[in-house]
N, C-alpha and C positions, 0 to 999 in steps of 0.2 A: 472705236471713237475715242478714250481714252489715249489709246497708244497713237494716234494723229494729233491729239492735243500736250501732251508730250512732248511729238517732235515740235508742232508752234512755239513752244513754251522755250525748248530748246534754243532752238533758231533765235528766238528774240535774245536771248542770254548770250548767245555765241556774237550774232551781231550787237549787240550792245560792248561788249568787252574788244572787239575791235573798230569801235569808232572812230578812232583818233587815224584810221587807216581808208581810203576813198575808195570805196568799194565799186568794185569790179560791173559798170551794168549795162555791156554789152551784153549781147543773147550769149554766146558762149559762158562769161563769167557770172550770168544770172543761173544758167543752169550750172553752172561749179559749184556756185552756191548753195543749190538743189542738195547737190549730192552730199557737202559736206553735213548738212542738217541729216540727211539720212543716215549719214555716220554716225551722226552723236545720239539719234534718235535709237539705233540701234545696240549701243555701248561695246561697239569690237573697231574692229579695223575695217576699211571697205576701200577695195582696189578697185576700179572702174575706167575700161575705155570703151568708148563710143565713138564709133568711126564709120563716116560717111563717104563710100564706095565710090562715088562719081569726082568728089571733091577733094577729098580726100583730108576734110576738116574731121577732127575731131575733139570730144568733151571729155574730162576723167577727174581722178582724183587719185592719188597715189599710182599714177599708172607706169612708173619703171621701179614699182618697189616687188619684191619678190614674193610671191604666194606658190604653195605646192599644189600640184594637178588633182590630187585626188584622182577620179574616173574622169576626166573631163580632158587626160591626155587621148583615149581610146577613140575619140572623136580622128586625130591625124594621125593614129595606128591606121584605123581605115582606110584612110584616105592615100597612104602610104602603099596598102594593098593593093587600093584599084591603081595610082599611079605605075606600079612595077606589073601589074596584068595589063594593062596598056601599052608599055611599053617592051611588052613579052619576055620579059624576066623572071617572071613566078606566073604560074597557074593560078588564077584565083580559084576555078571549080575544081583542083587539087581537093578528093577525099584524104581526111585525114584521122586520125583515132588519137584516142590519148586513154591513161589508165587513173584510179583512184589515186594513186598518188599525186594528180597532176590537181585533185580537187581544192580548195576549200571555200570558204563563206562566200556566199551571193554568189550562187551556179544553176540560174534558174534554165538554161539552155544546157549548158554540157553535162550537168545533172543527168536530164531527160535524153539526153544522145551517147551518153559515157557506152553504154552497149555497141551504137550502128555507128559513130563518127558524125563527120562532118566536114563540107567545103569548108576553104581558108574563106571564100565570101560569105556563107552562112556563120562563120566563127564573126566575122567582122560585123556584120548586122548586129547579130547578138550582143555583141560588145558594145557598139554603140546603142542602139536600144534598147536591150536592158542592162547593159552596165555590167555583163555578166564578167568577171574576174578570172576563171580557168581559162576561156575564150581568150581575153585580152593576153594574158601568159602564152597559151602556145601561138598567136600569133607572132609575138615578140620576138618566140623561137626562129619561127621562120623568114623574119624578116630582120634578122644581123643581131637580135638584143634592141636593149637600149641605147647602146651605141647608133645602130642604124636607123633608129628616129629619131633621132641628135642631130645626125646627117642630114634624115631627110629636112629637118627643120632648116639649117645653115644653105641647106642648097635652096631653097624658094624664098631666103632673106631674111630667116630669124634669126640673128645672133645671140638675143638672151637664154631660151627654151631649152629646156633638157632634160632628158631620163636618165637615173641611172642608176636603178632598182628594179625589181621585178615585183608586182604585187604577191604580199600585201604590206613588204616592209617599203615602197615607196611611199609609203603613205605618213611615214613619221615624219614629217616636216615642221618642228617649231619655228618658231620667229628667228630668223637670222640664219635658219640652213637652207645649203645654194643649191644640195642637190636635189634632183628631181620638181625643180620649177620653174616660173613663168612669169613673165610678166605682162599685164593687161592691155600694154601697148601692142608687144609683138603678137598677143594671140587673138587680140582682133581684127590686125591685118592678116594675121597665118590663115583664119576665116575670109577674108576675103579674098587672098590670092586662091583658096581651093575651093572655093563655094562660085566666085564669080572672076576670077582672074586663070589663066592658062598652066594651073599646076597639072589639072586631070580633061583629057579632053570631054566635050560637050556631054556625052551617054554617062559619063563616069562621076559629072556631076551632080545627071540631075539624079543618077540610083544615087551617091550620098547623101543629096540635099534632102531625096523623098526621106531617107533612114532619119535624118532629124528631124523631120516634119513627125513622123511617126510616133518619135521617142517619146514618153511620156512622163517620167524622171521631173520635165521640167516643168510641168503645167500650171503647178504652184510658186515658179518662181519667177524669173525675166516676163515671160509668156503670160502668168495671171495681172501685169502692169499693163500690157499692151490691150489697144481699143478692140472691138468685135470685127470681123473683115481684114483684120492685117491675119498677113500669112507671117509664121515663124516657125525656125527651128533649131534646136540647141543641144547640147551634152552637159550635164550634169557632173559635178563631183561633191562627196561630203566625205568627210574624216573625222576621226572622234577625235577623243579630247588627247590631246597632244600636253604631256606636262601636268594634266589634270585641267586647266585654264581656258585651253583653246579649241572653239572648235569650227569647223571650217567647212563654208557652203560655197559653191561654184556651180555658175552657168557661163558658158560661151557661146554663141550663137548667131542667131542672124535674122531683120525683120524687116518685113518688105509692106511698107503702108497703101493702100490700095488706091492711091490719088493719083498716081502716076511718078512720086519721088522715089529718087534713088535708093536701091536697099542698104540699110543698115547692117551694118556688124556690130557686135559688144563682147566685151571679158568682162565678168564680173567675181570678183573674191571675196566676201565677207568673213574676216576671223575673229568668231563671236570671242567673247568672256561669258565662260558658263561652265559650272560644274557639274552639271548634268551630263553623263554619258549616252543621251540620243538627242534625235532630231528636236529643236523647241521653235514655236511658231515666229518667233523672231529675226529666225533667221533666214524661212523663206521670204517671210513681209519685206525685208528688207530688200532684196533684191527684188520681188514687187514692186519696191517703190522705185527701183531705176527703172522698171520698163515704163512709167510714167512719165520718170523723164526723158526715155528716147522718143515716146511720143511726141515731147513738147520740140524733140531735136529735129525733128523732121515734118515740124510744120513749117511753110510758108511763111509766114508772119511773124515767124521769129527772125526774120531776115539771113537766112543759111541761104548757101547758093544752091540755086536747081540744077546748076549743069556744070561738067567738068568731066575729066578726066575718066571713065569707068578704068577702077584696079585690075 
């Protein structure tokens, strides 16, 4: 209750200090304004695209400035899998092994398999459901490096996105380094060309779309904003403190309202200010509070078009 009176309190200060400027209040620029309150309510940084599948309209807020993946690239490692077993380049049910040295932090699957192995598709599950980290590694392996999800990305349209590390030094991204990130534009159409557009054919999406339905990483973040009855599902990424300063919450995903409107995509990046080296409640609320606003995106009455184009 506090931390909602807070953001009020916010929002009045922020629009107060730009009054002399004619605010934005179309449904798009009412909801911009959403976000930006959740910005300052939050005290980091907050990247956000919302993007409307049929239309192809969408809402953001910093949405071509660059944030790093965190785990939340492991979502289009997957996907990159089933596209090359589709198109019969790699085996996905390819058994594979890997040894202790291949380990470290968050292996809650190859941990338990390090003995018997495991499919490139059960690597890829696991990666994306639980985030697991040795998983995401030797996939990477087997599919060209980080170079080859560079690729995959530039071939289905993304021009900004990129890897170019291997967990878990991908993960040091402060403010202003290019590699290994993304931007919230392109990764929430990159979600809609693979989730509902013709990157992976029909069976290949709905086994990825089920794996982020499954995922649980995110239940407290985009997913705990949205109403009871929407279906969603997403990838997660966090990174500690970067510099000591920064630390960094990510959901990407997708969320389909049960009225009959077009499904949503989103990228969401939050790079708190916190000197605490773990998780703080701030930083999934906030992202919280965007799935409230994609709710408000894909209502009717906020005058968004029903029909258009499916991506």
């Amino acid at each position: 209750m506090m931390i909602d009176r807070r953001l009020f309190l916010g929002g009045t200060l922020a629009l107060g200090a730009g009054a002399c400027i004619p605010p934005d209040q179309s449904p798009v620029g009412r909801l911009a304004a959403e976000l930006r309150l959740i910005e300052a309510a939050g005290n980091g940084t907050l990247g956000v695209e919302i993007y409307d599948t049929a239309s192809g309209l969408s809402v953001g807020l910093n949405q071509t400035a660059r944030f790093g993946h965190a785990s939340s690239f492991k979502f289009s490692l997957a996907a990159l899998l089933l596209q090359r077993h589709a198109a019969g380049l790699i085996d996905a049910d390819k058994h594979v092994t890997w040894t202790q040295d291949d380990m470290m932090h968050h292996a809650p699957f190859t941990g338990e398999r390090l003995a018997t192995g495991a499919t490139l598709r059960e690597l890829a599950r696991a990666t994306q459901t639980t985030s697991d980290n040795p998983a995401a590694n030797i996939l990477l392996r087997h599919l060209g490096g980080p170079a080859g999800l560079t690729a995959f990305w530039r071939s289905i349209g993304d021009e900004a996105s990129r890897v170019d590390r291997y967990e878990p030094e991908m993960n040091l991204v402060p403010t202003g380094e290019f590699r290994d990130t993304a931007t919230p534009a392109a990764m929430a159409r990159n979600v809609a060309r693979i989730i509902y557009g013709d990157v992976l054919p029909e069976a290949e999406r709905a086994e990825l779309k089920g794996w982020m339905i499954e995922t649980q990483t995110g239940v407290r973040r985009v997913r705990a904003g949205l109403p009871e009855g929407w279906v969603a599902g997403d990838k997660t990424g966090t990174s500690g403190l970067v510099g000591g300063t920064e630390y960094n919450y990510i959901d990407i995903g997708f969320a389909e309202a049960p009225k009959g409107r077009p499904p949503i995509t989103f990228a969401c990046y939050f790079r708190a200010r916190q000197t605490e080296d773990d998780m703080q409640p701030i930083g999934e609320l906030t992202l919280a509070r965007v799935g409230k606003v994609i709710k408000e995106f894909a209502e009717p009455d906020k005058g968004l078009p029903l029909v258009g184009k499916l991506y």
